[in-house]
C-alpha positions as MATLAB code, in Angstrom:
seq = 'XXXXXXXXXXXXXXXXXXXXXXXXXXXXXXXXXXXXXXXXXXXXXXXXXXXXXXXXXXXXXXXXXXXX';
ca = [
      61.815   64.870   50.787;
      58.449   66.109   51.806;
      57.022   62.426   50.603;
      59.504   60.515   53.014;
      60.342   58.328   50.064;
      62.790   55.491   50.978;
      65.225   54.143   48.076;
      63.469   51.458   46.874;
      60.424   53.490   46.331;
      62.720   56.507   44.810;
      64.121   53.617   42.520;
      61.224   52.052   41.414;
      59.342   55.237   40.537;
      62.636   56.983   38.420;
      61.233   57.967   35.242;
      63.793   56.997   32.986;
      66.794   55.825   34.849;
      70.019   56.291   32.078;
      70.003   52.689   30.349;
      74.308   52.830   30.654;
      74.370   52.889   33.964;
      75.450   49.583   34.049;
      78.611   50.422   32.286;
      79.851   52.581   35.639;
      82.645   51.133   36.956;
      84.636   51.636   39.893;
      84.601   51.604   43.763;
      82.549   53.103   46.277;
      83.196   52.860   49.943;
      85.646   49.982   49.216;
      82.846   48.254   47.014;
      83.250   47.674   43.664;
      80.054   48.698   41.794;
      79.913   46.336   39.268;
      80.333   43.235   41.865;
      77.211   44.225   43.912;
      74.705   41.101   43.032;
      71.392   42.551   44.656;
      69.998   45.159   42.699;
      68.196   48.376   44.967;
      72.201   48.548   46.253;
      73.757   48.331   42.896;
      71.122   51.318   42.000;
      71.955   53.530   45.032;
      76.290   53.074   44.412;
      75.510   53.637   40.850;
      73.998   56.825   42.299;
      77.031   57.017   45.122;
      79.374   57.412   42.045;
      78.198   59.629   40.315;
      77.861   61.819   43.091;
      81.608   61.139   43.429;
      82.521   61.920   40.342;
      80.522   65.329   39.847;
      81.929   65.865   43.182;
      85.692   65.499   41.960;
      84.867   67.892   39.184;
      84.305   65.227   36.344;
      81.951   66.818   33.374;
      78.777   64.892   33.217;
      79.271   63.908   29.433;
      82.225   61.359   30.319;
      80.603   59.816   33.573;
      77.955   59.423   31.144;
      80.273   58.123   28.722;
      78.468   60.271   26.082;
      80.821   61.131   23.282;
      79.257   64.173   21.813;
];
């Protein structure tokens, strides 16, 4: 906050962003996540729904389709 970072630099400077993000599924604000074609907005739903799904009470294992 204090940097006034906008997404695309927040993106682009994300340590290790979780390589199975890709594997989220879903819709966000009526758009389906895996149909978004340009990239920094497929990034910031992927982060959308995950906010949605810790939100809903969903343990952070099975968004993150860990099976441990």
């Amino acid at each position: 906050m204090e940097k006034q970072v906008n997404f695309e630099t927040f993106f682009a400077e994300a340590p290790q962003p979780n390589p199975a993000r890709s594997l989220i599924k879903g819709v966000v604000c009526g758009v389906r996540v895996e149909g978004i074609e340009e990239p920094l907005m497929r990034e910031i739903r992927y982060l959308d729904k995950l906010i949605d799904e810790l939100a809903k009470g969903k343990a952070m294992d099975k968004i993150l389709r860990k099976n441990n």
